[in-house]
C-alpha positions as CSV (number, residue, x, y, z in Angstrom):
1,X,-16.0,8.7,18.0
2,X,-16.3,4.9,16.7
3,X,-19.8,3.4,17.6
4,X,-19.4,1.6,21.2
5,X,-21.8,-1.3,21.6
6,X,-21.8,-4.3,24.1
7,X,-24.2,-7.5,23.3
8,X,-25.0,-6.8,27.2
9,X,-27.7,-4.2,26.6
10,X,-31.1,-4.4,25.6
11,X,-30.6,-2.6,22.5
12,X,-27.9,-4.5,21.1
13,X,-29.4,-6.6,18.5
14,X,-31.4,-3.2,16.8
15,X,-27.8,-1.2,17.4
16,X,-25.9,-4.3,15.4
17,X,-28.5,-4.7,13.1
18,X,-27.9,-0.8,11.8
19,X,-24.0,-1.6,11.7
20,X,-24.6,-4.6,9.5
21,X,-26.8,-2.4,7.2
22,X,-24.7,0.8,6.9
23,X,-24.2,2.0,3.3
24,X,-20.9,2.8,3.0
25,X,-20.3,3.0,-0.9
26,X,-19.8,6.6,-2.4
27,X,-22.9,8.5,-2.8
28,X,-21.8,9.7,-6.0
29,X,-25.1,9.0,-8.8
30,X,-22.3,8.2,-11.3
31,X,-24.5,5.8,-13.7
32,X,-25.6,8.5,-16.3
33,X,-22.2,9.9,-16.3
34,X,-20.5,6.5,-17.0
35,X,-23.0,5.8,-19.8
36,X,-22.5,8.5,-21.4
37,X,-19.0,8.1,-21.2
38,X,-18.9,4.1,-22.5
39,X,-21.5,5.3,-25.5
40,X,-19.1,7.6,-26.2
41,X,-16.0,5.4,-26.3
42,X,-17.6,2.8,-28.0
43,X,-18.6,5.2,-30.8
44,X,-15.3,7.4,-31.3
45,X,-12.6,5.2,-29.6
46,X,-9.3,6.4,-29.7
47,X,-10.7,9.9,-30.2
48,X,-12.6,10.1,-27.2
49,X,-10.3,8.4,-25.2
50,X,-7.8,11.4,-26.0
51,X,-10.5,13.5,-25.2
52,X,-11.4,12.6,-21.7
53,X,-7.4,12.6,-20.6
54,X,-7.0,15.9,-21.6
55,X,-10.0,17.0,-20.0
56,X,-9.7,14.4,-16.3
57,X,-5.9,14.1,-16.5
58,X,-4.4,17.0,-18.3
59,X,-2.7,14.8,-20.1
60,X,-2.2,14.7,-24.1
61,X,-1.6,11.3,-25.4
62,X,-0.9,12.3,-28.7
63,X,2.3,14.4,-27.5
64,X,3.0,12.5,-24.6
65,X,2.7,9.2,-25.6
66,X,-0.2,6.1,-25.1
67,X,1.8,3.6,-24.5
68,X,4.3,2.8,-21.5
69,X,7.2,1.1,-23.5
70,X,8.0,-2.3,-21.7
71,X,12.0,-0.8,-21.6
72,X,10.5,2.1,-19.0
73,X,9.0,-1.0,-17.3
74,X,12.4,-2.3,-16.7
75,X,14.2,0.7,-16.4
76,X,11.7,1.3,-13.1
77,X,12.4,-1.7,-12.2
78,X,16.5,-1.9,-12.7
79,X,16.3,1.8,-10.5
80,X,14.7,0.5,-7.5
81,X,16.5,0.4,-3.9
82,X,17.3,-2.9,-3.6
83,X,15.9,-3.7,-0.7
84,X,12.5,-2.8,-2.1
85,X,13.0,-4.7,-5.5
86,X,13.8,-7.8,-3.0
87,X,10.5,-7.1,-1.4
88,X,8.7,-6.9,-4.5
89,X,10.0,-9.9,-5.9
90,X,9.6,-12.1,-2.4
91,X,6.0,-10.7,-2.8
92,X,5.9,-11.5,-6.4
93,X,7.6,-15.4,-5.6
94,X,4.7,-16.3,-3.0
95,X,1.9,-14.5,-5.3
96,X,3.3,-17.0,-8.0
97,X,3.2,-20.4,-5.9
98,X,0.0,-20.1,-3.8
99,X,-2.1,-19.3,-6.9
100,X,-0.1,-22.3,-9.4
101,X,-1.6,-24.4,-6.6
102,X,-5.3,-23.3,-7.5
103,X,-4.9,-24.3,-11.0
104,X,-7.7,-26.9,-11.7
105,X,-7.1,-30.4,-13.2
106,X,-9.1,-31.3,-16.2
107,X,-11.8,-34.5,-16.1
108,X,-12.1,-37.1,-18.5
109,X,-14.0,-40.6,-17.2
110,X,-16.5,-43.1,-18.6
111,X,-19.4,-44.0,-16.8
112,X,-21.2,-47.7,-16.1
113,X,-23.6,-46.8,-19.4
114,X,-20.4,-46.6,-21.5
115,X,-20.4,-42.5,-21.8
116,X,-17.6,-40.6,-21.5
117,X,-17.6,-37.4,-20.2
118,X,-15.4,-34.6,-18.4
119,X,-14.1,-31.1,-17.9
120,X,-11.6,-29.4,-19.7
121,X,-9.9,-25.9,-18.2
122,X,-8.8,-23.1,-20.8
123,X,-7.7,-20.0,-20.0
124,X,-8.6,-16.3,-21.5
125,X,-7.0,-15.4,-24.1
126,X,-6.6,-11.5,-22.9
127,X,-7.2,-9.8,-19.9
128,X,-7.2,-6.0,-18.9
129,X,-5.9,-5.0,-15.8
130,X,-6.8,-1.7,-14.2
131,X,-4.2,0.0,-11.7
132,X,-5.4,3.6,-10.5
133,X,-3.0,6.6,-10.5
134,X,-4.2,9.1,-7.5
135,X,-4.2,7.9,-3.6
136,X,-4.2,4.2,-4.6
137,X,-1.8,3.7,-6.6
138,X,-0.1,0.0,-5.3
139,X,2.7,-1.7,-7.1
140,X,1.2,-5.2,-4.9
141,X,-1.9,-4.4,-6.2
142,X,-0.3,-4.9,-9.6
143,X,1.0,-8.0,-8.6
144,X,-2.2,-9.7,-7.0
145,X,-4.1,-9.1,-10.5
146,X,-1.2,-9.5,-13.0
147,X,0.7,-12.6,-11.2
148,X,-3.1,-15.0,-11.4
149,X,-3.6,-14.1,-15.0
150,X,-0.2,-15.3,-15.9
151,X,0.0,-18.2,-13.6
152,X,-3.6,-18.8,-15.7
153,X,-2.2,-19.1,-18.5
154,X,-3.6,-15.6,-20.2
155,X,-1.9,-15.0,-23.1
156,X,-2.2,-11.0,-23.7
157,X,-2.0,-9.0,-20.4
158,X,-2.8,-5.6,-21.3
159,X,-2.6,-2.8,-17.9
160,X,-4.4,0.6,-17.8
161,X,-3.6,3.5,-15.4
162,X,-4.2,7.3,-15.6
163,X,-1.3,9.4,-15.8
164,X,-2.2,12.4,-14.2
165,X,0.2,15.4,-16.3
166,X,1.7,12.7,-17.7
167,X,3.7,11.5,-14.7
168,X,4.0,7.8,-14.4
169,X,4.3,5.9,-10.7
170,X,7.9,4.0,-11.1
171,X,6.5,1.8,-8.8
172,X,3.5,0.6,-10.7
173,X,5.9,0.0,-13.9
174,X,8.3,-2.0,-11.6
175,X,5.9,-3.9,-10.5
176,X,4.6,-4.4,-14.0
177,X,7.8,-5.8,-14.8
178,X,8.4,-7.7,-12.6
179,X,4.8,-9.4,-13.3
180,X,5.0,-10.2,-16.8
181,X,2.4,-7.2,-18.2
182,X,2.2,-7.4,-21.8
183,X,0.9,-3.6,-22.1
184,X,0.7,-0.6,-20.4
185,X,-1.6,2.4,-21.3
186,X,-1.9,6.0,-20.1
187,X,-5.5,6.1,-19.7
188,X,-7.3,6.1,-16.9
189,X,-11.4,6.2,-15.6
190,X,-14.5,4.6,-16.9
191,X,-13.2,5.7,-20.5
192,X,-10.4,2.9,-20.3
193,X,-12.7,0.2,-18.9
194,X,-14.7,1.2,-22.0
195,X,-12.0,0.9,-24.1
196,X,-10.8,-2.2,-22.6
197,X,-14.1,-3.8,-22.9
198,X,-14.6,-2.9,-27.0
199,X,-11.4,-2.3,-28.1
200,X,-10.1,1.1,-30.0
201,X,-8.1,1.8,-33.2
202,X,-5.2,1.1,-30.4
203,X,-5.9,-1.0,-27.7
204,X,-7.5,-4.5,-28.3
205,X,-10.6,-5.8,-26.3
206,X,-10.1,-8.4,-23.7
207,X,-11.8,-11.3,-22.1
208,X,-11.9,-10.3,-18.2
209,X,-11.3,-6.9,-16.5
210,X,-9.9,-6.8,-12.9
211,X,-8.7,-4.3,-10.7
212,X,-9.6,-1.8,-8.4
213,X,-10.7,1.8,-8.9
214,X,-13.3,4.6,-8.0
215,X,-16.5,5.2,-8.1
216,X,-16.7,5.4,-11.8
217,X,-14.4,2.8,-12.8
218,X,-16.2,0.3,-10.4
219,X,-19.5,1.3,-12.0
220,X,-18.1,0.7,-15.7
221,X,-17.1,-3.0,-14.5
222,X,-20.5,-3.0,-13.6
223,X,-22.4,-1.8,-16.7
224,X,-20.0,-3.9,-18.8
225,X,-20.1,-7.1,-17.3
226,X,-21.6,-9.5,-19.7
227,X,-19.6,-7.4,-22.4
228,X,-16.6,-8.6,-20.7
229,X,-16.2,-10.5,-17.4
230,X,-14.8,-8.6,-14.6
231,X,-13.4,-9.7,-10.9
232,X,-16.0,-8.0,-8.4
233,X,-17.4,-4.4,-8.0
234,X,-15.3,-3.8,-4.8
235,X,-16.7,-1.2,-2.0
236,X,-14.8,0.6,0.5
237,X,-12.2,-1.5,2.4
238,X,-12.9,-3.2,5.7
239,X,-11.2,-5.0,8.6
240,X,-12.9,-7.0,11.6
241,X,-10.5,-7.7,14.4
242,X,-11.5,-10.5,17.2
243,X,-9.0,-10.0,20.0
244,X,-9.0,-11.2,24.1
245,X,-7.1,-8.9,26.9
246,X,-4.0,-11.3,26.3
247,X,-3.0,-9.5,22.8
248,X,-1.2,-5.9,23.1
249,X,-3.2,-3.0,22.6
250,X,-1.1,-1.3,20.5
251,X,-1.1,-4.0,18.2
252,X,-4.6,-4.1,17.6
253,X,-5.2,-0.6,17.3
254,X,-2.3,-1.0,14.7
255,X,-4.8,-3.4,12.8
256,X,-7.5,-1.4,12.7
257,X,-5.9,1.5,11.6
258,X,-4.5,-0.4,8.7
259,X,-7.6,-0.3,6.9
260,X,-9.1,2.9,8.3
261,X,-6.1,5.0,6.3
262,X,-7.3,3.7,3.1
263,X,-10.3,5.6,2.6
264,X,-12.7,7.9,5.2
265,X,-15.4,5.3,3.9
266,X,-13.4,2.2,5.1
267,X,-14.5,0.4,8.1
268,X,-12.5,-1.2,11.5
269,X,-14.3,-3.0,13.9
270,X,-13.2,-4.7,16.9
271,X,-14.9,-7.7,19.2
272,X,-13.3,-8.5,22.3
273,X,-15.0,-9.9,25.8
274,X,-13.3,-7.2,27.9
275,X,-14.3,-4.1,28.4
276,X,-10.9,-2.6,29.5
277,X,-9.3,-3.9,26.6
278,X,-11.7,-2.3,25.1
279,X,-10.8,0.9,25.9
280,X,-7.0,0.3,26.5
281,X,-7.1,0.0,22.3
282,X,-9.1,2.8,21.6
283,X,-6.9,5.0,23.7
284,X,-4.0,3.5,21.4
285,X,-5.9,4.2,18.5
286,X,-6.4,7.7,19.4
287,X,-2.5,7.8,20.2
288,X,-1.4,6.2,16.6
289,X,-3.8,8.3,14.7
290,X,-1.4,11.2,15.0
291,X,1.6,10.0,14.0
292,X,0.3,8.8,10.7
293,X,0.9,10.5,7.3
294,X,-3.0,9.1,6.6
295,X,-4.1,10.5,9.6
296,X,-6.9,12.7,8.5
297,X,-8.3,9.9,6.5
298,X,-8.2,7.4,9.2
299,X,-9.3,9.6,12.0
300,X,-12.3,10.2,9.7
301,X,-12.7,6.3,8.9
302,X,-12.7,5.1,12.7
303,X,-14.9,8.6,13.7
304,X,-17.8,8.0,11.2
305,X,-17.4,3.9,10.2
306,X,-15.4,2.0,13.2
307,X,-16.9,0.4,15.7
308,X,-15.9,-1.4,19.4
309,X,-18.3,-4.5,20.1
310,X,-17.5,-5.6,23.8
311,X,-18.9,-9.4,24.3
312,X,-20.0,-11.4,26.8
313,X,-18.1,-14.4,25.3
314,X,-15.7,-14.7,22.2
315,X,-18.3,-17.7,21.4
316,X,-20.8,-15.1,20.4
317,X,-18.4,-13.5,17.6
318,X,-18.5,-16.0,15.2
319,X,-22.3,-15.7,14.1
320,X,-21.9,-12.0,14.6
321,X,-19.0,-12.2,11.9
322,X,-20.8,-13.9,9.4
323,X,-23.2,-11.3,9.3
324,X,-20.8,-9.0,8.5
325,X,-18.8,-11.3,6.1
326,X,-16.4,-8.7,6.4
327,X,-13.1,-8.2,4.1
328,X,-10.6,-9.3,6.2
329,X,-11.3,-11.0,9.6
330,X,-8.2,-11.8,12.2
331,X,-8.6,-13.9,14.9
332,X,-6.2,-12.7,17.3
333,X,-6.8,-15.1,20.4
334,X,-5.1,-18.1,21.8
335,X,-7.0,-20.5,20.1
336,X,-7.9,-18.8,16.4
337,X,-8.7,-22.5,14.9
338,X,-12.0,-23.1,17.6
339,X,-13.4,-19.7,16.3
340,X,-12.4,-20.3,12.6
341,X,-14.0,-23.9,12.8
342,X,-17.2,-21.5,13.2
343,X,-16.8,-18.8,10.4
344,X,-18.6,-19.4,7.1
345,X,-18.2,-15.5,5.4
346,X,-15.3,-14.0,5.2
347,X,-13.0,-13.2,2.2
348,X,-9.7,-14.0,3.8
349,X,-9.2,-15.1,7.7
350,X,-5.7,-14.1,9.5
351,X,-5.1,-16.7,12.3
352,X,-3.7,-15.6,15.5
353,X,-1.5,-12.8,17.2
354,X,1.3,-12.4,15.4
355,X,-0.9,-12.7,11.7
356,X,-1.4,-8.8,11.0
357,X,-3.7,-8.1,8.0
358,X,-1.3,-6.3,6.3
359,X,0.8,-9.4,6.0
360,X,-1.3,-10.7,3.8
361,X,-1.6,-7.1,1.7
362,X,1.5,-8.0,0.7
363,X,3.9,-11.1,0.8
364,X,1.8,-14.2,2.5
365,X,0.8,-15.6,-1.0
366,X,-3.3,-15.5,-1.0
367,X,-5.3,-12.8,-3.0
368,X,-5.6,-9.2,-1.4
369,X,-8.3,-8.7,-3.9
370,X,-11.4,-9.6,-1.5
371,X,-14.9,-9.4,-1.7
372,X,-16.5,-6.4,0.3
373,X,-19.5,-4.8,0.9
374,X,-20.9,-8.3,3.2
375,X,-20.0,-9.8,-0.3
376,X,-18.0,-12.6,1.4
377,X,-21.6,-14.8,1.6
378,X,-21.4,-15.3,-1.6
379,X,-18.3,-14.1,-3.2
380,X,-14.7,-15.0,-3.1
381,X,-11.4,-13.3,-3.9
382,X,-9.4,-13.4,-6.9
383,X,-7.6,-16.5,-8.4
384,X,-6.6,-18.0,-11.2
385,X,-10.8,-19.4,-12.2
386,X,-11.0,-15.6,-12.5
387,X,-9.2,-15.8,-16.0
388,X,-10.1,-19.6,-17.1
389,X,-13.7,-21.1,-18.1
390,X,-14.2,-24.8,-18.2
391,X,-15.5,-26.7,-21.5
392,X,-17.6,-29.8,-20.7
393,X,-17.4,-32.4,-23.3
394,X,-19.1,-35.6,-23.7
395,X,-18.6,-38.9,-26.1
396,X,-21.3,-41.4,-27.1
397,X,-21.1,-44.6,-28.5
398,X,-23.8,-47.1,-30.1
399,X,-24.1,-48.9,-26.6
400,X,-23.9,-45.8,-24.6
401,X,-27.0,-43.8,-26.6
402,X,-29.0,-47.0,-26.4
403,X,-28.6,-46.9,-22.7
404,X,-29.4,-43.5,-21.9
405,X,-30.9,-42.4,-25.2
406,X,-34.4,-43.1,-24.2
407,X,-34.6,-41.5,-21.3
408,X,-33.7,-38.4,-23.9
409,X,-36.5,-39.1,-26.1
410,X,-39.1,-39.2,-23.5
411,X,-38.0,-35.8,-21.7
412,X,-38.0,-34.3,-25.1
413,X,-41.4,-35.2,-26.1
414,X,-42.6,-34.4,-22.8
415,X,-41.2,-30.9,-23.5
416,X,-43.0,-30.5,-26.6
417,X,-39.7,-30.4,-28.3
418,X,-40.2,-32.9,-31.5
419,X,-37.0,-32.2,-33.0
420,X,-35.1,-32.7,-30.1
421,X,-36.8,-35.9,-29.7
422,X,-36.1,-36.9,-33.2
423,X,-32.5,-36.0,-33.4
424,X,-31.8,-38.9,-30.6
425,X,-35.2,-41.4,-31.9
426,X,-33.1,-41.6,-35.3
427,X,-29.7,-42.9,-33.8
428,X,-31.3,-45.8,-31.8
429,X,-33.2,-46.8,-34.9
C-alpha cells in the first residue's frame, strides 16, 4: 500500500520528513565495475568495445555491423503507420520551435569608461547522444536530446544504443531520422559513454553527453564529467499531483500511474484537501493497475514509493512541493496560477485539469529531460545552453585602460602578483 499521511496528525512533519529523504536510486555499488570498464575502453578502444557487446549484448559488431547506416534510418522511418509518423513529426515540429526560442542573443556594449565588453554564444562542435535498448527504449526520448542539439547549432550528432542480438528498435531509427542524427552506433552501457567520452579507432570523442540510461551508464556520465560535459545524472522518475474533489478520480489516478509504470523505483504522490477524494483515487488506482501491460511495475512503484498526502488546505502544498522539487508537478485545481505563483523547485509544472503529464512526455514542446532526485532546487531540464558555452570578450582602448587601469594595478600589487601589476603599469606609462 502507498504511504497515507494527513498534515492533521502529530506525526506528520517526522512522517514527511522520511518521504522527502527516501533513497530511491538503484542500490547497485556499480563504481568499481564502471571504472574498470572506462580504463579499459580508454586503453583498447574498439577492441574492448567489441568485447563487452559480445559478452552484455550477444552481439558481434564485427559480423553484424557498428554502424546503423543513415538509409536504415529512413527506411524506419518511410515504414511507419502513418498515423504514428504524423505523431512523431508533430512531436518533433513543437520540440523544434519551443527550444529555437531558448537560443541566447550575443552582448556587445561599451561602458561610460569607454570599454567594450560582451558575450558571445557558440555552440559544441559534437555531441553524443545515448538512447537505451531494453524497457526504455523511447523514440521521444530521441527527440528531446537530438532536436536541442540541432536547434544549437551542434555540428556532429553522433547516437549510441545497445542492440541486444543485434536487433535494432525501428522506432528509435525513425525517430533518429526524423531528428537529424548524424551517427548511430550499436553499442550500448558504460563502455559506449566511454567510448564516447575518448573516442576509439571508430567513433570520435564529443563535447557533451546526454541521455538517459541505467545504473551504469548514469554512473559513467558521472565519472566522466569534466572529460566531457554531460546533461544530469538522472534518478528514478517521479510525478507529484496537486488535485481538489472537483477533478475526476479516474483521471488522477491515470496521472499517477503514468510515472509509477516506468520503473518499481519511480515515485507518485498525490496532495489533495479531501479525504474522500482521497480514497475515491486510490480505489481507481487499484482498479487501473490491472488493466495495464506495466502493471507489475507500477503496482510495485505505488506499493513501495507512492504516497497520498491529505491537507488541511491546498495553501499548505506549495512549501511542501518545494521540498520535494519533484520531476514533474501538476496543479490540477481551479486556479493552478495562485499555487504556481508559490512554487520555486520543480523541473516542469503542468497547469490545470485537462494538462496531463504525459502531454508534455511527448508533443507540448518543453524538455521531458528533467532534473530528479529533489534535483529541481538547483537543476533545470535540458535546452539548447546544454550544447553552447558563452565566450566573454572585452576591448580596451588608451582612454579606457587609463580609466580603469589603476584600479588593476592596485589589486594586483595587493595580491602579491608583480607581473600582473606590471603588465597593466607599462600601458599607462
Amino acid at each position: 500500500m502507498p504511504h497515507r499521511l494527513d498534515s492533521r496528525t502529530t506525526g506528520f512533519a517526522a512522517a514527511f520528513a522520511d518521504l522527502v529523504d527516501a533513497r530511491r536510486e538503484a542500490d547497485e555499488d556499480v563504481s568499481r565495475d564502471v571504472t574498470a570498464i572506462v580504463a579499459e575502453v580508454r586503453k583498447n578502444g574498439d577492441a574492448a568495445l567489441a568485447d563487452y557487446t559480445r559478452r552484455f549484448d550477444g552481439h558481434d559488431l564485427d559480423a553484424g555491423g557498428w554502424k546503423v547506416d543513415r538509409a536504415e534510418c529512413e527506411a524506419a522511418l518511410a515504414a511507419l503507420d502513418p498515423k504514428l509518423r504524423e505523431a512523431l513529426e508533430l512531436a518533433a515540429t513543437r520540440i523544434r520551435a519551443y527550444h529555437a526560442a531558448q537560443k541566447p542573443d550575443d552582448r556587445d556594449s561599451v561602458d561610460a569608461s569607454g570599454v567594450r565588453m560582451g558575450a558571445r554564444w557558440s555552440a559544441v562542435d559534437a555531441a553524443g547522444l545515448y538512447v537505451p535498448g531494453g524497457r526504455a527504449a523511447y523514440p521521444s526520448s530521441v527527440l528531446m536530446n537530438a532536436i536541442p542539439a540541432k536547434v544549437a547549432g551542434v555540428g556532429r550528432l553522433t547516437m549510441v544504443t545497445p542492440t541486444p542480438k543485434g536487433a535494432t528498435n525501428p522506432l528509435v531509427l525513425a525517430a533518429a531520422a526524423i531528428a537529424g542524427v548524424d551517427e548511430v552506433w550499436r553499442v550500448g552501457g558504460a563502455q559506449a559513454i566511454a567510448a564516447l567520452a575518448y573516442g576509439t579507432d571508430r567513433i570520435e570523442p564529443v563535447d557533451v553527453i546526454v541521455g538517459p540510461g541505467n545504473a551504469w551508464v548514469a554512473e559513467a556520465k558521472r565519472q566522466l564529467y569534466g572529460v566531457v560535459g554531460i546533461d544530469m545524472v538522472a534518478g528514478p522518475s517521479e510525478i507529484v499531483v496537486v488535485a481538489d474533489a472537483a477533478n475526476d478520480p479516474a483521471w488522477i489516478a491515470a496521472d499517477l500511474l503514468s510515472q509509477a509504470e516506468h520503473d518499481p523505483t519511480s515515485q507518485s504522490i498525490l496532495f489533495t484537501d479531501d479525504a474522500a477524494f482521497a480514497d475515491k483515487v486510490a480505489a481507481e488506482v487499484d482498479r487501473q493497475i490491472p488493466l495495464l501491460s506495466t502493471a507489475a511495475t507500477a503496482a510495485t512503484s505505488w506499493a513501495d514509493n507512492g504516497a497520498i498526502i491529505v491537507v488541511g488546505s491546498l495553501d499548505e502544498a506549495p512549501a511542501l512541493c518545494d521540498r520535494l522539487a519533484p520531476e514533474h508537478l501538476e496543479l490540477a485545481v481551479a486556479d493552478p496560477e495562485k499555487l504556481f505563483d508559490r512554487i520555486r523547485h520543480a523541473g516542469s509544472v503542468f497547469l490545470g485539469r485537462h494538462t496531463p503529464e504525459a502531454v508534455g512526455d511527448y508533443v507540448a514542446g518543453p524538455n521531458h529531460v528533467l532534473p530528479t532526485g529533489r534535483r529541481a532546487r538547483f537543476a533545470s531540464g535540458l535546452s539548447v545552453l546544454d550544447f553552447m558555452k558563452r565566450t566573454s570578450f572585452i576591448a580596451l582602448d588608451d582612454t579606457a585602460i587609463r580609466a580603469i587601469g589603476p584600479a588593476a594595478v592596485a589589486l594586483a600589487e595587493a595580491e602579491g602578483l608583480p607581473a600582473h601589476a606590471a603588465s597593466v603599469a607599462m600601458r599607462l606609462g
